[in-house]
N, C-alpha and C positions, 0 to 999 in steps of 0.2 A: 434502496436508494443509495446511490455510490456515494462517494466525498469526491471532493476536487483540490486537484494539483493548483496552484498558481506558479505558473512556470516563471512568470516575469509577471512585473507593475503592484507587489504589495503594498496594499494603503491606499494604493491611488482611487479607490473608490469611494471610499466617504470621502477621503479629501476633492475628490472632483465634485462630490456635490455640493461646497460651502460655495461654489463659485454663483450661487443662486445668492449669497449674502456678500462675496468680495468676486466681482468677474476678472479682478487682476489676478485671480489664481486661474492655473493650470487647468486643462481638460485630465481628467484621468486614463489611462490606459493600460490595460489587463490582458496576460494572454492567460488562458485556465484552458484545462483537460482534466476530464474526470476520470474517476481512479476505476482499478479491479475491484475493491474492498469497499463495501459499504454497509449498508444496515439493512437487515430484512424481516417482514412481518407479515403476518396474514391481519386483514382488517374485518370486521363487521358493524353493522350498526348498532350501537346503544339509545333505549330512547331519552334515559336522563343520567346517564355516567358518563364519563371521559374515566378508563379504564387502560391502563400501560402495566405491560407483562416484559418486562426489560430482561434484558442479555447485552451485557459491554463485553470487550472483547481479551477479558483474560479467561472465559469460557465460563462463567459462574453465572448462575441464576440469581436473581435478586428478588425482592419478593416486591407484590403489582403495587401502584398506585390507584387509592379510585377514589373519585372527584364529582359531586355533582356538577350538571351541567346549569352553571349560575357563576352571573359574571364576573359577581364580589367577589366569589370564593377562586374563581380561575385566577381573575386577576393578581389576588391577594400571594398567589403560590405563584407567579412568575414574578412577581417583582421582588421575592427574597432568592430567588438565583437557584441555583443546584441542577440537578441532571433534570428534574421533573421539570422543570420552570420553561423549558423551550416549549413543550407538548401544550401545557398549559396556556401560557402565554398566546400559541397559534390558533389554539380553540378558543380562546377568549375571542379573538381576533374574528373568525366565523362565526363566533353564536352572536357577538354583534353587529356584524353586516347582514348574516343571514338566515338568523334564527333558527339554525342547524340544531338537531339532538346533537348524543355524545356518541361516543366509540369504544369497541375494545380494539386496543394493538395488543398481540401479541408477538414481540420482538423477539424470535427464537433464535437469531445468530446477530451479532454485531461483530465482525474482523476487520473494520475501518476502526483505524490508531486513535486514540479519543484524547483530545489536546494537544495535540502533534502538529496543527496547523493545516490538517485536512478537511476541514469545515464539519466534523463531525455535526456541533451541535447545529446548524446551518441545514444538513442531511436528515438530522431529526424533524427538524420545522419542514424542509418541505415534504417528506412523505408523510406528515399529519396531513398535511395543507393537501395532499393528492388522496389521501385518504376520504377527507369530508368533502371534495370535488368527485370523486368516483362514486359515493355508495350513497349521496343527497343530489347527485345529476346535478350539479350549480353548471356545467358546460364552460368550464373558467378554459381559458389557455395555457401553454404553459410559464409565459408571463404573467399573468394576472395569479398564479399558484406562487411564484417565484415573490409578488410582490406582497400577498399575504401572508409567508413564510418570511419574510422577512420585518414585516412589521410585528409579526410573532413574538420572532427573536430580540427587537428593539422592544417589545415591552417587558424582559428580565432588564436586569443588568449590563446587559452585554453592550456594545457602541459596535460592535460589526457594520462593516458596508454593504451594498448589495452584491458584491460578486460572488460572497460562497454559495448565494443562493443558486448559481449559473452549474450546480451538482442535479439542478432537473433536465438538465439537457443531458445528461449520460457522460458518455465517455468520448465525447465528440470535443474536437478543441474548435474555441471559441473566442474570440476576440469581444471583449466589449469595453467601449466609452464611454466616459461618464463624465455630463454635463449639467452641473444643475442638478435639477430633477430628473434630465432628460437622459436615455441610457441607449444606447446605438448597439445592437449586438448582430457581430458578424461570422458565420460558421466559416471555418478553414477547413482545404483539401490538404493534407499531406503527400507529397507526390512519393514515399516509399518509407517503410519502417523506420524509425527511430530506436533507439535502443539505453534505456533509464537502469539505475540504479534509485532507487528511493532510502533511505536508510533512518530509521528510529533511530536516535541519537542516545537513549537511555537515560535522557535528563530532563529537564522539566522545563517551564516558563509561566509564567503570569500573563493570559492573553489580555483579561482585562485591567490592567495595570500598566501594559504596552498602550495601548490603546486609549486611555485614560491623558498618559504623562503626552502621547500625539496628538492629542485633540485640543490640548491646551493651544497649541503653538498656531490653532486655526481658529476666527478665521482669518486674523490680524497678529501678524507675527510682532511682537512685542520686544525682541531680541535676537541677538545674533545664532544663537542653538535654534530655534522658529523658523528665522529665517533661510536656514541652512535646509532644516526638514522641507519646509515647504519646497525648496529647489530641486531637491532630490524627490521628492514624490509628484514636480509638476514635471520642470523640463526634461531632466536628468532621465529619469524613468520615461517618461513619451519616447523620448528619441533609442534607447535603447531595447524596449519592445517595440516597437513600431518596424525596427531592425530584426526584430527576435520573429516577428510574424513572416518578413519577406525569406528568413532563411527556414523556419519550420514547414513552409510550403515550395521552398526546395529541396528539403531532406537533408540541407546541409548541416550535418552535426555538430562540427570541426567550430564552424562561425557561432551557433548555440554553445556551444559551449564557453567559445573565449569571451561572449555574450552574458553566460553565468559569472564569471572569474570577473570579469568587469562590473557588472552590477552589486556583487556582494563587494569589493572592494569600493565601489562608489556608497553604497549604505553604510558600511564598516565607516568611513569620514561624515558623514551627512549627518544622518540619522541616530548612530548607535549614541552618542554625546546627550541626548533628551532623554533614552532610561536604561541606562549603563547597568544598571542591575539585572534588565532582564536579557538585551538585546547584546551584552558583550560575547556570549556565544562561546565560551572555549571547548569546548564539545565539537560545536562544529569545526571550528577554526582549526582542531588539533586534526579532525579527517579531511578536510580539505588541502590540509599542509602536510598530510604523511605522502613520505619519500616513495613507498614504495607504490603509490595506488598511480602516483603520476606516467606512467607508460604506458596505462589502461584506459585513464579517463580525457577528455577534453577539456572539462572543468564542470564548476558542481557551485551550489546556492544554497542558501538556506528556503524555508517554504514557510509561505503561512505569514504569520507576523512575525516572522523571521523567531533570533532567539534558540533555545537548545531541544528542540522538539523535536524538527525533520528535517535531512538532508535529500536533496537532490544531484545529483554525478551523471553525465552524459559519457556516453563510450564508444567506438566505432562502432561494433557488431557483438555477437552472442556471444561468443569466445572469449572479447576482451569485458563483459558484460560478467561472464563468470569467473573468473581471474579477479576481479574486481571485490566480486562477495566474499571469493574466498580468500583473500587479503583482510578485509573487513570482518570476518569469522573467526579470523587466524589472530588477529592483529588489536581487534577492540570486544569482546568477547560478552560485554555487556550491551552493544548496538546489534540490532536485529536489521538486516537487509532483505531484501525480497527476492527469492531462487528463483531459478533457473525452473520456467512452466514444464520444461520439455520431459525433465526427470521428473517431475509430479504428476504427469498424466502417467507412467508406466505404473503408476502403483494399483494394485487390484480391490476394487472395495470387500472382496471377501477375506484378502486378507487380515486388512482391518478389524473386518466384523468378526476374526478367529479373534483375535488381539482382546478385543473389546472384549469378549464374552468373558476370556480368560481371567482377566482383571478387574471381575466386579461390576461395568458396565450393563446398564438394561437398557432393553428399546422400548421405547413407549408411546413410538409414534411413527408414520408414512407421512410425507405431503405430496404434491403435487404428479399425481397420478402414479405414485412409486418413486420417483425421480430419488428421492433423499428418504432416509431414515432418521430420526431424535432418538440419541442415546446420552442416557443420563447418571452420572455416576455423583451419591451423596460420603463424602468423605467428613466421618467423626462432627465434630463442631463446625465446618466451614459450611459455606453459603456451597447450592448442589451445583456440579459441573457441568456441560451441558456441550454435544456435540453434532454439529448438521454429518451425517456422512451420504456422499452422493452416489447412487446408484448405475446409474449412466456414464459411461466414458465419454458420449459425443456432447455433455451439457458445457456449455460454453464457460463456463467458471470452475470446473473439476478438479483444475492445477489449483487455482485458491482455495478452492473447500477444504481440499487436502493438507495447505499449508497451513489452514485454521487448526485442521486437525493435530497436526503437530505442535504447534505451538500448544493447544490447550493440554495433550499426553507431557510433551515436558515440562510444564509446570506440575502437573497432579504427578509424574513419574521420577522427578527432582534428577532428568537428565536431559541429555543434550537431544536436540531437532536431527541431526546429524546419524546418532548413535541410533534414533527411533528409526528412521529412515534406513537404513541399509536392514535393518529388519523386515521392512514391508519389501525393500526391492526384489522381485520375484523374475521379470522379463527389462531388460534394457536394451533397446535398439542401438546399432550404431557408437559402441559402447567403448573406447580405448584403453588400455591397461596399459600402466607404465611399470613396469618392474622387474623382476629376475626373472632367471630359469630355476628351479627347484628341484625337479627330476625327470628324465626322460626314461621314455619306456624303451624297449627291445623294438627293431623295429618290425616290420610284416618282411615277411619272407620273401615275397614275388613282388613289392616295388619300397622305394624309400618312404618311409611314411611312420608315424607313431602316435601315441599321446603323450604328451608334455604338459608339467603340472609349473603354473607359474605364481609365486609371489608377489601380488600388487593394493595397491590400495583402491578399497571401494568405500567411499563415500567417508574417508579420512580411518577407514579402518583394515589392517592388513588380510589380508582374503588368498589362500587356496583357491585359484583359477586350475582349472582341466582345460585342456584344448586338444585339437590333433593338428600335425602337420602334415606336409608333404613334400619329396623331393627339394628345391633352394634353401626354403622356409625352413624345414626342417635339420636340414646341414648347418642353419647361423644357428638354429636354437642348438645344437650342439656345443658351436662355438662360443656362443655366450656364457652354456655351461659350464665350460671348461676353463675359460677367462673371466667368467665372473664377470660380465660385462651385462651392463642394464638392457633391456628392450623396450620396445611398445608395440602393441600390435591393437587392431578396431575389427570389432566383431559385435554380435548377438548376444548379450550377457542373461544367462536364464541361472534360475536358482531351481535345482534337483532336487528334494531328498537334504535340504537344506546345505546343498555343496553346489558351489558355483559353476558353471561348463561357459567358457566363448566357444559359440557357435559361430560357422562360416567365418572363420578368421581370415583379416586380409592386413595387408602391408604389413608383414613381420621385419623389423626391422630391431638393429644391434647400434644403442647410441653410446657414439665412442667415444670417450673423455677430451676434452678440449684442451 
């Protein structure tokens, strides 16, 4: 089950539904798209447990949860809150509509950011709720999943509105209104890629504390901070996604973006004044207002119920998309952004699984016809590691698996995503080097031609490149040698015998100092 983006209109969902008790408030309006990263599980039926085999996504095992299927006791463990309380809570939810048994989840991977604003617990409640709709046939829609996942979640703690539930429509963006009771949802066409930064901010927030200090202020604003919020989550926000929807279905970035930069600066006056403790953001504010990322981006928001959890950045195209992370990499060392899929698919699962074996790591499982393997690594006193690694290049989430997989090796390896990565990279298509000349060889006797060993960085670490040239190409790379002058050239980047070769090297080129 993914999580979901809310790209524009936070809040405006429970606040559009008080207009059922004050109709002088606002319609609500929300644009959402669901993410790469979410939560995954194999289901079965239970006849009398509700049974959770949890994995959150710093890669540890947790040990299960088991519950009889009995309402007192369901209910009892959703209304003191905690990770279990959503699961809980949804099953409560089915066993008294529908007299459902119970469940085993086993949750073997979770890489959806967990309080970041991406509806995690939202992602938990509905794939309970598609769990006991698939495997007791209830033939629910995916509205009626959406609306019992939601009243789930309304029986912890939580005050959430119904939009994070809109993570059962996948990764499809979605427009929905909210009036009342009543909720208008309309799927959108993108007319051509878009191109996101998402960024884990490395700091924290209080959703239900946010959420608490906003609820006050409805559904009769009592004071001028009330009355402000309410403004900004009726008119203020309608009219700026409502804008946000006609340019996301033109592709127009450029307008999205200045769209972002206007919204978080209209929230930053409205809204942040009601709970300045959680919602003043300097985390965010300090990446949104660095100097150097502004040439790359069109502008960027905070996600979620705003606050220091996730950042969102809009950018022309891939180029300026990874310019961007690696500014963000370079520059705030504690925010984690989301790479670049293209370099994640070239990684080979066997190399991995060399890796793994090497360091302790056991397999202890296949799923889905071979697709993936469970490798599980128990380190001293901690809770055990636990890693999905995917066997297929063509499965459509491969660049995520992979990026799970990194992230869980540098925390158990106490180094960097970066420094693991140019270890796995074995074949790079398409591949640019910027750097020296290092040595040239003798050339061949009967035409101009050699190998040339060049100095460049891969993947922010200096690398021994081989190449050959020939004839022009091979005369600059002379010249370079000899003037010390930088090059770049794009080629085939394979890893030999653990020594790098550019194969099929093209546009050799000598960039001369300005």
């Amino acid at each position: 089950m993914t999580g979901r983006l809310c790209l524009f209109g936070e809040h405006s969902d429970w606040a559009g539904e008080y207009r059922r008790i004050n109709p002088q408030i606002e319609k609500g309006y929300t644009l959402i798209v669901g993410t790469n990263q979410g939560i995954y599980a194999s289901v079965k039926p239970n006849s009398t447990e509700l049974i959770i085999r949890p994995s959150l996504n710093d890669g540890r095992h947790y040990e299960p949860l088991r519950l009889p299927m009995e309402s007192n006791t369901l209910l009892c463990v959703a209304q003191k809150g905690g990770f279990f309380s959503y699961a809980a809570g949804t099953a409560y939810q089915f066993l008294t509509r529908y007299g459902v048994g119970g469940l085993e989840v086993d949750n073997y991977l979770t890489d959806l950011p967990i309080q970041k604003g991406l509806s995690s617990s939202a992602a938990f409640c509905v794939l309970i709720a598609r769990a006991f709709n698939h495997l007791y046939d209830l033939k629910m829609t995916i509205r009626e999943e959406m609306e019992l996942a939601y009243l789930g979640e309304r029986t912890t703690p939580s005050l959430c509105g119904r939009m994070d539930q809109a993570c059962a429509y996948g990764n499809r963006p979605i427009l929905m209104i909210f009036d009342g009771e009543q909720i208008d949802i309309r799927e959108l066409t993108v007319s051509k890629d878009l191109f996101f930064v998402i960024v884990d901010l490395g700091g924290s927030k209080d959703t239900q504390e946010i959420l608490r200090r906003l609820n006050e202020c409805y559904p009769i604003a009592t004071n001028p901070i009330g009355q402000n919020v309410q403004k900004y989550l009726g008119s203020i926000s309608a009219e700026i996604t409502q804008a946000a929807v006609e340019a996301i279905q033109l592709g127009d970035a450029q307008l999205l973006g200045a769209l972002m930069t206007k919204a978080q600066a209209e929230f930053d006056q409205y809204v942040v004044p009601a709970c300045p403790e959680e919602l003043t953001a300097k985390k965010l504010h300090l990446l949104l207002n660095h100097e150097p990322l502004s040439p790359y981006i069109f502008g960027g928001k905070g996600v979620g119920s705003q606050g220091d959890g996730t950042a969102q950045l809009i950018v022309n195209d891939k180029e300026s998309q990874t310019k961007a992370i690696e500014i963000i990499q370079r520059d705030f060392p504690q925010m984690q952004a989301f790479k670049d899929s293209q370099i994640l698919k070239t990684v080979n699962p066997e190399v991995i699984q060399t890796h793994l074996q090497a360091t302790g790591w056991q397999e202890t499982g296949r799923i889905y016809n071979d697709a993936g393997a469970i490798w599980r690594l128990k380190k001293d006193a901690d809770p055990e590691y636990e890693i999905l690694l995917p066997l297929q290049h063509d499965l459509g989430d491969y660049a995520e698996r992979i990026s799970d997989i990194l992230k869980t090796l540098s925390a158990v390896e106490n180094r960097s995503q970066v420094d693991i990565l140019s270890e796995f990279i074995t074949n790079y298509p398409n591949f640019t080097v910027l750097g020296v000349v290092m040595q040239i060889a003798t050339p061949s006797i009967d035409k101009l031609s050699g190998e040339i060993t060049l100095l460049g960085a891969i993947f922010e670490r200096l690398q021994e490149i081989k190449t050959s040239l020939a004839d022009h190409d091979y005369i600059l790379a002379i010249k370079a040698y000899q003037e010390r002058l930088p090059i770049h050239c794009t080629g085939d980047l394979v890893k030999v015998d653990n020594h790098f070769i550019l194969r099929n090297p093209q546009n050799f080129q000598i960039d001369i100092p300005k």
